[in-house]
C-alpha positions as CSV (number, residue, x, y, z in Angstrom):
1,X,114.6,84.9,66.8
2,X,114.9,88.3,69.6
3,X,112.5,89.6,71.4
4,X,112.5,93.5,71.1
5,X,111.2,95.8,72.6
6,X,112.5,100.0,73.0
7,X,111.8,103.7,72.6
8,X,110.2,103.8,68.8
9,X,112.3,106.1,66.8
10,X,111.3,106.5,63.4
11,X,109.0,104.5,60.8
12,X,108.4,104.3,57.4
13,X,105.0,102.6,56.2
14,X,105.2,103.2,52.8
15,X,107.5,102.9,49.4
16,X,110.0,99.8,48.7
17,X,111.4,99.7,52.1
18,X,109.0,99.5,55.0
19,X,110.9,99.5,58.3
20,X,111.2,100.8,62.2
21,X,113.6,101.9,63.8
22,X,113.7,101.9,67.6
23,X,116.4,102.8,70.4
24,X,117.5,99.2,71.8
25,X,118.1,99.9,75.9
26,X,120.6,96.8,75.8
27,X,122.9,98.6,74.1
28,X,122.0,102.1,73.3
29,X,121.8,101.4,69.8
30,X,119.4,101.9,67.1
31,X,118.0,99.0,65.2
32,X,116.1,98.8,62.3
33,X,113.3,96.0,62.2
34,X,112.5,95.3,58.4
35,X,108.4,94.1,58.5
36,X,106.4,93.8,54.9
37,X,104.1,97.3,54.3
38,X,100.6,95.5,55.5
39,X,102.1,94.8,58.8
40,X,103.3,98.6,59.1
41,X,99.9,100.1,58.1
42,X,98.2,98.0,60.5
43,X,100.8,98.7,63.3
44,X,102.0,102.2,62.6
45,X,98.7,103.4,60.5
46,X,98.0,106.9,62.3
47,X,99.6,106.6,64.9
48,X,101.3,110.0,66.8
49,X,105.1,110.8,66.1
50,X,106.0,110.8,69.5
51,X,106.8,109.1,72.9
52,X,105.9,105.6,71.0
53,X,107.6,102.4,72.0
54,X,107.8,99.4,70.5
55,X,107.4,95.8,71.4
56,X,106.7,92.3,69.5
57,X,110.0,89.7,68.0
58,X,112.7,89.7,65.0
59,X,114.5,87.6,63.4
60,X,117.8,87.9,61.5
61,X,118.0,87.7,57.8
62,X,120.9,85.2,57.4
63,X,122.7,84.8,60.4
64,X,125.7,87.0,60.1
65,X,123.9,89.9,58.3
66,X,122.5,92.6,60.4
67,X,119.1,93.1,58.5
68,X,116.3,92.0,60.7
69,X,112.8,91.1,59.7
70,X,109.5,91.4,62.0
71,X,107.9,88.5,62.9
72,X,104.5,88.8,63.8
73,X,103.0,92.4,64.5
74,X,104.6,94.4,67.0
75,X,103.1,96.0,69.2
76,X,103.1,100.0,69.4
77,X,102.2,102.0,72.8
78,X,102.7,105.2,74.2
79,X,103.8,104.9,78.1
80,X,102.2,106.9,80.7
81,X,103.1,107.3,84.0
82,X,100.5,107.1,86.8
83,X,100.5,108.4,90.6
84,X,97.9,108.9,93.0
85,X,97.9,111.8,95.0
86,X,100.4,112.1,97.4
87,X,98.6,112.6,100.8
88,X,100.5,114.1,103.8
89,X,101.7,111.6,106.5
90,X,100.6,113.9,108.9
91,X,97.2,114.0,108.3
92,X,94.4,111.9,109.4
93,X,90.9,111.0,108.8
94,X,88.7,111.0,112.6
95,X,85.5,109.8,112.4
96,X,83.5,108.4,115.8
97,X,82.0,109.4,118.6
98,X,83.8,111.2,121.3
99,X,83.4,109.6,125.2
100,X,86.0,111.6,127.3
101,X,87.7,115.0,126.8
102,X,90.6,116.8,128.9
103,X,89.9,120.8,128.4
104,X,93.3,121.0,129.7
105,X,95.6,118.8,127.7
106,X,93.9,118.7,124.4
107,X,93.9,114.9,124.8
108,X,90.3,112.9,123.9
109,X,88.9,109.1,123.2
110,X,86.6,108.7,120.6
111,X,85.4,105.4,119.6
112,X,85.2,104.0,116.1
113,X,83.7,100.3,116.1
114,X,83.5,100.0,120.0
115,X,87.8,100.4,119.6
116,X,89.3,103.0,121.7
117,X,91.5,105.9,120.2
118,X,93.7,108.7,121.3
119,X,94.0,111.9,119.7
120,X,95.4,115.3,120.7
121,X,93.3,118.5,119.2
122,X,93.3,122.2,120.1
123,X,92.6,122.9,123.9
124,X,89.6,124.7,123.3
125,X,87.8,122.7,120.7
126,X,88.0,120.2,123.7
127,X,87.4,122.3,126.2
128,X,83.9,122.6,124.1
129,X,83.6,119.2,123.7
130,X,84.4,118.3,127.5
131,X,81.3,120.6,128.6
132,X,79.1,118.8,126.2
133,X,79.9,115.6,127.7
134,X,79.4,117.1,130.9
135,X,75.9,117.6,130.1
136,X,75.5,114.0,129.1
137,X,75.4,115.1,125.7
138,X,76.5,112.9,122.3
139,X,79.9,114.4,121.0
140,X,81.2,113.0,117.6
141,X,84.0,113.8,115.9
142,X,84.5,113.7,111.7
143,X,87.0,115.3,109.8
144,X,90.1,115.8,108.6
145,X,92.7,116.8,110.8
146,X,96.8,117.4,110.0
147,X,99.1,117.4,112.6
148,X,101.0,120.9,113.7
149,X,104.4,120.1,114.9
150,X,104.8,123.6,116.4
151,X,101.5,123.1,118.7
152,X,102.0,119.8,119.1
153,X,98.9,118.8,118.0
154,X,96.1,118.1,115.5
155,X,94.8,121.1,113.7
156,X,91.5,120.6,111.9
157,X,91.8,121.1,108.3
């Protein structure tokens, strides 16, 4: 007994000869899987034409012949292929409240947590934000912000 498992080829569920044929990725060969016609409608019943593979076990006939017979129900899927979306290593979350800002640099501290953080942003916004602080007021910060590598610094988005 094999386990199988490949890219589902063709099928036939009904008549005198119900069988599968699938693309084996050991060897690049097709291979038809002989199963009896209950075990076909119940795997391949309405099931799409295409981008199916096939998994489940087989047997041989005798053990020099090269019929096969299914053993068990195999298993019929179709395979997707998942990704998340792909988020730009240059751009960053900032959330917190902001305690010092250089109008000159760009450079400020917020704090997230009571944790101290560093983050370059456009002169002016801190230029805003460092006259606000002046008058002993509460600056936070939230937002997305993506780094510009021709100013040097983060750009809110």
């Amino acid at each position: 007994m094999i386990r199988i498992s490949g890219e589902l080829v063709s099928w036939e569920v009904e008549g005198e000869n119900p069988n599968f044929r699938f693309l084996d990725p050991t060897n690049l060969r097709e291979r038809t899987i002989h199963c009896d016609s209950e075990t076909m409608r119940l795997s391949f019943g309405n099931k799409p034409k295409t981008n199916l593979y096939v998994e489940g076990k087989a047997t041989q006939l005798s053990p020099t012949s090269d019929e096969w017979l299914c053993v068990g129900k195999p298993h019929v899927f179709q395979k997707f292929k998942v990704s998340s979306p792909v988020k730009t290593s240059q751009s960053k979350t900032v959330q917190g409240q902001v305690v010092e800002a250089d109008a000159t640099t760009g450079q400020i501290v917020y704090l997230v947590r009571g944790r101290r953080f560093y983050l370059t942003i456009d002169p002016v916004e801190a230029k805003s934000m460092a006259e606000a602080l002046a008058k002993l007021e509460t600056v936070s910060i939230d937002g997305e912000y993506r780094y510009d590598r021709i100013r040097r610094y983060y750009v809110k988005d």
